[in-house]
Wavefront OBJ file of the C-alpha trace (Angstrom):
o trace
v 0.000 0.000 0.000
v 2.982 2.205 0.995
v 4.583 1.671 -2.024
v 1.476 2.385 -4.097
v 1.196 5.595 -2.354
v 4.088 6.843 -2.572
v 4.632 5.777 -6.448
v 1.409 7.935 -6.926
v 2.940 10.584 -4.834
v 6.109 10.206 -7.000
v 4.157 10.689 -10.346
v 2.158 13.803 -9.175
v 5.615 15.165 -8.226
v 6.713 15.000 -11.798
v 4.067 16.116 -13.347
v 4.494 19.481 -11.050
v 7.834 19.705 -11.737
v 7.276 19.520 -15.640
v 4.009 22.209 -15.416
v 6.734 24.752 -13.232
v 9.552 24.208 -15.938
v 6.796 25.022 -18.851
v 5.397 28.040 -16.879
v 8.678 28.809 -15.712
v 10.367 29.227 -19.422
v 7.307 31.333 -20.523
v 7.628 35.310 -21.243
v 5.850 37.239 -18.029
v 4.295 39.785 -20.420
v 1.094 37.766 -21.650
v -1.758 36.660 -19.901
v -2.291 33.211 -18.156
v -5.843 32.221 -18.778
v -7.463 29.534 -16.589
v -8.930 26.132 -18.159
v -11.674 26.934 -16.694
v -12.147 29.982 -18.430
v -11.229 29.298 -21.639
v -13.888 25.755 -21.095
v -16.564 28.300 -20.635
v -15.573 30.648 -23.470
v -15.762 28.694 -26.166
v -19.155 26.178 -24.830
v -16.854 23.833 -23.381
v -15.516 23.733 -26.871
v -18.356 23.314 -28.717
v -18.171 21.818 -32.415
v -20.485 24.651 -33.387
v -16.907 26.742 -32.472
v -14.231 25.161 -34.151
v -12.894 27.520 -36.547
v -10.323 24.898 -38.209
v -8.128 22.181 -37.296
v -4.160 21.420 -37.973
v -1.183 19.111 -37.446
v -0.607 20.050 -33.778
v -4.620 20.525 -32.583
v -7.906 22.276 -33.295
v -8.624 26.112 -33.439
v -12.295 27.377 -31.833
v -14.187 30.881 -31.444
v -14.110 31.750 -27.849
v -16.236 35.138 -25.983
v -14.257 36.320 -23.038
v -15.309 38.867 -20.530
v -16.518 41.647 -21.854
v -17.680 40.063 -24.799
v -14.229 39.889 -26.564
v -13.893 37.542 -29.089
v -10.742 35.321 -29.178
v -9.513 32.355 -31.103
v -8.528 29.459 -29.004
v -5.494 27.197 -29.863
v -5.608 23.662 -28.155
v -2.900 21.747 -28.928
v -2.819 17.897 -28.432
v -1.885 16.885 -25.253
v 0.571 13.679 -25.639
v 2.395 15.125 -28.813
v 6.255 16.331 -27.826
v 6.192 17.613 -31.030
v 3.046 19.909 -30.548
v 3.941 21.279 -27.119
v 7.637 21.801 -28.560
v 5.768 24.133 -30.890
v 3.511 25.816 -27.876
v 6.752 27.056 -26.481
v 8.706 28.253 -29.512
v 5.002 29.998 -30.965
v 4.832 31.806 -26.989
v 8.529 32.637 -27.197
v 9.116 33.961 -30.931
v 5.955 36.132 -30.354
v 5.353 37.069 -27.522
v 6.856 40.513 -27.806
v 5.715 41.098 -31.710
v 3.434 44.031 -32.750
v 3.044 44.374 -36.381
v -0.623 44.992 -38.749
v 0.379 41.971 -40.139
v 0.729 39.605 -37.868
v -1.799 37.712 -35.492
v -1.320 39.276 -31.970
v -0.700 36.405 -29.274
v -3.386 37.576 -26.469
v -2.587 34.240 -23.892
v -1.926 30.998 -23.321
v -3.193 28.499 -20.496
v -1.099 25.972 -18.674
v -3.053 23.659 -16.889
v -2.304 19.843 -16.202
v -2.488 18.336 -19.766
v -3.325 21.372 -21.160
v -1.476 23.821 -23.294
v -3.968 26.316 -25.125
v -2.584 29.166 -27.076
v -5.089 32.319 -27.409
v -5.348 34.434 -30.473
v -6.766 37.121 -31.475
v -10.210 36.499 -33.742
v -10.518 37.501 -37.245
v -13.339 37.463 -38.615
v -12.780 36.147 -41.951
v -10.967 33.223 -40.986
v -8.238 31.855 -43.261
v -6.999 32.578 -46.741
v -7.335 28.766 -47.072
v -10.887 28.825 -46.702
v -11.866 32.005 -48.256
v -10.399 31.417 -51.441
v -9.429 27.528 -51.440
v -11.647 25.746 -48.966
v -13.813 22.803 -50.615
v -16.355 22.478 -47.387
v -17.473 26.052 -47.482
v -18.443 28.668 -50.064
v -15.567 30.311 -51.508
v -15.579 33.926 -51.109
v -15.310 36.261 -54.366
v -12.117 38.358 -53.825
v -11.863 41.248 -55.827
v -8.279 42.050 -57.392
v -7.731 45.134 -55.387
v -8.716 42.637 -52.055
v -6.293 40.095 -53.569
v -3.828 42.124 -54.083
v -3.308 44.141 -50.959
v -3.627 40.404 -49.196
v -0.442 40.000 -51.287
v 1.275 43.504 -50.106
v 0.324 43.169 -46.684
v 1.591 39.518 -45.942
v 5.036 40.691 -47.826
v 5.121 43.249 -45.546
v 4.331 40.975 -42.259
v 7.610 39.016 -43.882
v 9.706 42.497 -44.236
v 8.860 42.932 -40.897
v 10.216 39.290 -39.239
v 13.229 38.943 -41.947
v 14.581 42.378 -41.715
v 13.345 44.884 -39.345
v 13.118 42.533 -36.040
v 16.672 41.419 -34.422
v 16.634 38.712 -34.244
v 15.067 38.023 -37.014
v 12.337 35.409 -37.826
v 12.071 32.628 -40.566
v 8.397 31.615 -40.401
v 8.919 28.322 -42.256
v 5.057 27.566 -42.795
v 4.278 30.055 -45.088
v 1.326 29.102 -46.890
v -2.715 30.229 -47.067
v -4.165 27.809 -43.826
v -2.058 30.824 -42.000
v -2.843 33.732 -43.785
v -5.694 34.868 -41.504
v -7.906 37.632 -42.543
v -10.203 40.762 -40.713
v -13.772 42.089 -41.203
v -11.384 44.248 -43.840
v -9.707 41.621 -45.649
v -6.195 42.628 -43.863
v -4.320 39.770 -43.843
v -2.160 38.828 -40.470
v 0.444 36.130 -40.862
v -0.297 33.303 -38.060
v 0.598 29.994 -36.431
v 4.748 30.294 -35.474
v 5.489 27.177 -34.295
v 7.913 26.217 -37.013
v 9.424 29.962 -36.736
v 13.281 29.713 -36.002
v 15.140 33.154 -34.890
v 17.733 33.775 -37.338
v 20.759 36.062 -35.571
v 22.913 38.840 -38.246
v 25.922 36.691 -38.016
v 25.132 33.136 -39.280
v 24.135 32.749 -43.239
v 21.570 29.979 -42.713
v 20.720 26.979 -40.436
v 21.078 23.289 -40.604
v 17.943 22.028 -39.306
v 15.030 19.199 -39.100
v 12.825 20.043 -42.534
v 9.479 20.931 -41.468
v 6.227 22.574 -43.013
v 4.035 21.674 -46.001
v 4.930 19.836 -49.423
v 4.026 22.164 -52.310
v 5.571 25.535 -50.241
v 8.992 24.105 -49.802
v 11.623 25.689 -51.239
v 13.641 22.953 -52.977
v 17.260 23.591 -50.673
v 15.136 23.100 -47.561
v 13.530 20.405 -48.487
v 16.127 18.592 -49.774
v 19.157 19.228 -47.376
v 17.366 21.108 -44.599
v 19.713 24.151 -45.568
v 17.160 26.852 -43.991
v 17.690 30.907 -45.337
v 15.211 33.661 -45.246
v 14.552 32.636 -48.833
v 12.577 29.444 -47.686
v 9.990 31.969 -46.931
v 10.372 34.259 -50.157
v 9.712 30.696 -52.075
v 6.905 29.833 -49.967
v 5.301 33.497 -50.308
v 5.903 32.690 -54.478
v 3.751 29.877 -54.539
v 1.119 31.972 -52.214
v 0.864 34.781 -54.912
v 0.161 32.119 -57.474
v -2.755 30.703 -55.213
v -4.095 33.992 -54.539
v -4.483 35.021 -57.861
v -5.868 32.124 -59.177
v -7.807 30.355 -56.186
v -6.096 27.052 -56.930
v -4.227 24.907 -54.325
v -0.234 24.042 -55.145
v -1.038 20.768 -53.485
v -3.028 19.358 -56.267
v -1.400 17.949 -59.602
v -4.685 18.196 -61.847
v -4.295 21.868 -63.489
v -4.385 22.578 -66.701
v -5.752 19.393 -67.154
v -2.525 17.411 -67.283
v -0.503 16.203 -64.084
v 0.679 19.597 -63.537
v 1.197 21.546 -60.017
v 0.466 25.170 -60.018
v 3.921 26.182 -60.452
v 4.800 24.124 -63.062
v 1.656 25.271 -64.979
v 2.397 28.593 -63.923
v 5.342 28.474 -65.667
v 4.081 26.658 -68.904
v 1.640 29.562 -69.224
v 4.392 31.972 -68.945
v 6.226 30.148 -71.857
v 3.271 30.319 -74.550
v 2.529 33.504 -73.468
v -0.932 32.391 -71.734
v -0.375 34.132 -68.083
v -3.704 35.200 -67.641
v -5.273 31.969 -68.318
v -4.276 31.294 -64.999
v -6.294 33.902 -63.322
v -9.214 32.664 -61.435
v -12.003 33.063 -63.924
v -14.391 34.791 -60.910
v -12.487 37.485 -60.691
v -13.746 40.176 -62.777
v -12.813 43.225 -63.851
v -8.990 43.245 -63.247
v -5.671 44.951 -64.810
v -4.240 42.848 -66.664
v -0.681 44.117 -66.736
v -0.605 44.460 -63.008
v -1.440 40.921 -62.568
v 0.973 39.504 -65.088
v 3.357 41.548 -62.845
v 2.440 39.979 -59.734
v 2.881 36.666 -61.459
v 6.304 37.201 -62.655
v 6.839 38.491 -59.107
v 6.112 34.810 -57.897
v 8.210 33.417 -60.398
v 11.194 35.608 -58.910
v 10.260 34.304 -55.210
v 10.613 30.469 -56.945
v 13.769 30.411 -58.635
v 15.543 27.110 -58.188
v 18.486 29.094 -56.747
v 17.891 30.835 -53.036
v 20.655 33.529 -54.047
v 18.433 34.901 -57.493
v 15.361 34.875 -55.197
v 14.437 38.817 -54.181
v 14.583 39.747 -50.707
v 11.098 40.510 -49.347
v 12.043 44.122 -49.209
v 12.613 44.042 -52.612
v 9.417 42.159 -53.621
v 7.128 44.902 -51.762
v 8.958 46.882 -53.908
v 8.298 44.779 -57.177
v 4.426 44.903 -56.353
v 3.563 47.882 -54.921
v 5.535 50.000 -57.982
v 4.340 49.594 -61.683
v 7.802 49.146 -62.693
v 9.232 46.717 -65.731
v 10.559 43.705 -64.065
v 13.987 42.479 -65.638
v 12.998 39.101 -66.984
v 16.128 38.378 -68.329
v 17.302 37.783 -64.669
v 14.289 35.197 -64.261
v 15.660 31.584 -64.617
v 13.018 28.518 -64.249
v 11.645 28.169 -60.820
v 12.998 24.927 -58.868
v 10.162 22.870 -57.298
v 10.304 19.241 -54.973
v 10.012 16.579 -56.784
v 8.016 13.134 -55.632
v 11.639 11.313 -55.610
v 13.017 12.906 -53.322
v 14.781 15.224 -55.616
v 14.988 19.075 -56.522
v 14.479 20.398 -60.450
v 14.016 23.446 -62.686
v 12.066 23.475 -65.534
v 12.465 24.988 -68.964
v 10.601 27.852 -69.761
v 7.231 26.368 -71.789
v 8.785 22.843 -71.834
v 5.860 20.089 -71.083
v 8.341 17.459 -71.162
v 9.966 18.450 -68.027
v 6.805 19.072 -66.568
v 6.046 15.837 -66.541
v 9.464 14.112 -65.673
v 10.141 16.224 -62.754
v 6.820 16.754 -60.400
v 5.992 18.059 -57.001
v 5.016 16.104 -54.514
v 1.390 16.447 -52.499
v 2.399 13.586 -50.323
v 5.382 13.840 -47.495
v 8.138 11.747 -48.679
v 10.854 9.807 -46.277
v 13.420 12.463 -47.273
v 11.535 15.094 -45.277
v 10.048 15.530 -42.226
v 7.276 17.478 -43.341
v 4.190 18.082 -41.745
v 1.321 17.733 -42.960
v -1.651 20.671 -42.065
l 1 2 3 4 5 6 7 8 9 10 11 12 13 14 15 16 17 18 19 20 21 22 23 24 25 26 27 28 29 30 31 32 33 34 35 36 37 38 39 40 41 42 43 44 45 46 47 48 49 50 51 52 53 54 55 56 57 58 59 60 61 62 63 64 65 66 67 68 69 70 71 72 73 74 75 76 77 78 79 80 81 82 83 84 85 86 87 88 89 90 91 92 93 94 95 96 97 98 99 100 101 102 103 104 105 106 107 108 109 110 111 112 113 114 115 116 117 118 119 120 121 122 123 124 125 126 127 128 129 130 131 132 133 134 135 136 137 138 139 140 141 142 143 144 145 146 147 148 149 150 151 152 153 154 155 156 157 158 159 160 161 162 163 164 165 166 167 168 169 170 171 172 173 174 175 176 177 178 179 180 181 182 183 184 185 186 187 188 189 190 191 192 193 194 195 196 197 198 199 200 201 202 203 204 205 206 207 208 209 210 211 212 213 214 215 216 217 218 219 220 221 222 223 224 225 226 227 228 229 230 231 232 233 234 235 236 237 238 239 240 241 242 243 244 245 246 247 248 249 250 251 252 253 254 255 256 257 258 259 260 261 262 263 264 265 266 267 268 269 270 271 272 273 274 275 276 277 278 279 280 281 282 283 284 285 286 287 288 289 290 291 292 293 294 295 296 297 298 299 300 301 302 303 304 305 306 307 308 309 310 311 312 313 314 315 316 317 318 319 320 321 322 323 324 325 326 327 328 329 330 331 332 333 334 335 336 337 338 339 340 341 342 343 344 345 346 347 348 349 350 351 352 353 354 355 356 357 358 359 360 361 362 363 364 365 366 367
């Protein structure tokens, strides 16, 4: 009996120790919320709630005091991997202000628990405004789509240059592109971000985040530059303007992923083609632009990718892009290796695919 007790006594012990450690490496500066509290602001999280669901745990409205609205991170309770991310999200942001980024109101601590609080935007994802197959797409004008495009480019200025140290996001992509009653996008969900100090050229890390935004050097050798995210944000502007996901190999009706078709297009002089048909009313030139600035972001080469400084600069300024500095963009390829295409050529297209589906190479994570 003894020894029952005090092996129960023992395991209580740990547990305590582990919760002080997890509180204990947490910034002061944000606000500990209660289970119970959070329980009761989202209906004991209700289905009726859940605003979406990822890798690492499910998203759900929640009304605080005072009626303000939140959105309410819960992240699985027995993955290392998840509460690995719970830290490093609290820790990279936790001291972050910017228009374009999702503000980190909380977080809750609490036995098993580890909840991560937000706050709520009303027009959920760029995922499921534009993308999302379970819910009515929403008609995006240009000049919406566009300054989507400007103001998550400018959410990236903001974590690659301006903050010290700065931040590579790694998960780039339209599930965290969250948008307001405005259509203002805010880049969230940091859990892959890695702090990136003024004296190193890149990192040498574990390959995470999502097959079709993965630059082909990070997927492939796990050699991580600020560039990871310029090729991710590429791939975005081509999914923005044409409300197609770069997971699926189906457009154009051949086996092609919206890069590569992106880039066939460009070849026989058939850019707009891509545009989602929708979307009505829209300059033409300016869009071509914005699709030769995604081409830029994509280059098989991180060096002869633009610096997100520079790619504000390439959208928000009608000026003539230099296309003889744009070389075939490099995309991930289903066996494990990297390629480039050449410009308009469908046999390369075909040879040298993307993969939708994490191969053993990687350590991707699917969200």
């Amino acid at each position: 009996m003894s020894c029952s007790c005090f092996g129960a006594l023992k395991v209580k012990r740990g547990e305590s120790s582990a919760h002080r450690e997890i509180v204990g490496s947490l910034p002061g500066n944000i606000k500990h919320f209660s289970y119970n509290e959070l329980r009761l602001a989202t209906d004991n999280f209700h289905p009726s709630n859940k605003l979406g669901q990822g890798g690492f745990g499910t998203v759900y409205k929640g009304i605080l005091k005072h009626g303000i609205e939140v959105a309410v991170k819960t992240l699985s309770a027995h993955s290392k991997q998840g509460l690995r991310e719970f830290l490093t999200e609290i820790n990279t942001i936790s001291n972050v202000r910017h228009p374009n980024l999702v503000e980190l109101v909380g977080y809750c601590v609490e036995g098993s628990h580890r909840i991560l609080v937000y706050e709520y935007l009303q027009n959920n994802s760029l995922d499921h405004a534009l993308l999302g197959s379970k819910s009515p797409k929403i008609n995006l004008n240009w000049e919406q789509r566009s300054a989507i495009c400007l103001g998550t480019a400018r959410g990236l200025v903001f974590l690659h240059e301006d903050l010290v140290p700065h931040i590579v996001h790694r998960d780039i992509k339209a599930s965290n592109i969250l948008l307001d009653k405005e259509f203002n996008p805010k880049i969230g969900d940091f859990g892959l971000a890695k702090l990136f100090p003024d004296d190193i050229t890149h990192i040498s890390t574990r390959i995470a985040g999502t097959t079709g935004y993965l630059a082909p050097e990070y997927a492939l050798g796990g050699h991580l530059t600020m560039k990871a995210d310029v090729y991710s944000f590429g791939v975005l502007i081509l999914e923005i303007i044409s409300s197609r996901s770069s997971a699926k190999a189906n457009w154009g009706g051949t086996e092609k992923f919206l890069l590569e078709w992106a880039w066939q297009l460009y070849g026989e002089e058939r850019l707009l083609e891509i545009v989602d048909p929708e979307m009505q009313g829209f300059p033409e030139e300016e869009v071509i632009r914005y699709i030769k600035v995604a081409f830029f972001c994509t280059q098989a080469a991180a060096s002869r990718r633009p610096l997100m400084s520079q790619v504000v600069d390439m959208l928000s300024r009608n000026i003539r892009l230099n296309e003889k500095e744009l070389t075939a963009p490099g995309h991930f390829t289903g066996s494990g290796e990297a390629s480039s295409s050449k410009k308009g050529s469908s046999s390369d297209y075909t040879s040298n695919q993307m993969s939708s589906v994490p191969v053993t190479i990687t350590e991707v994570t699917p969200r």
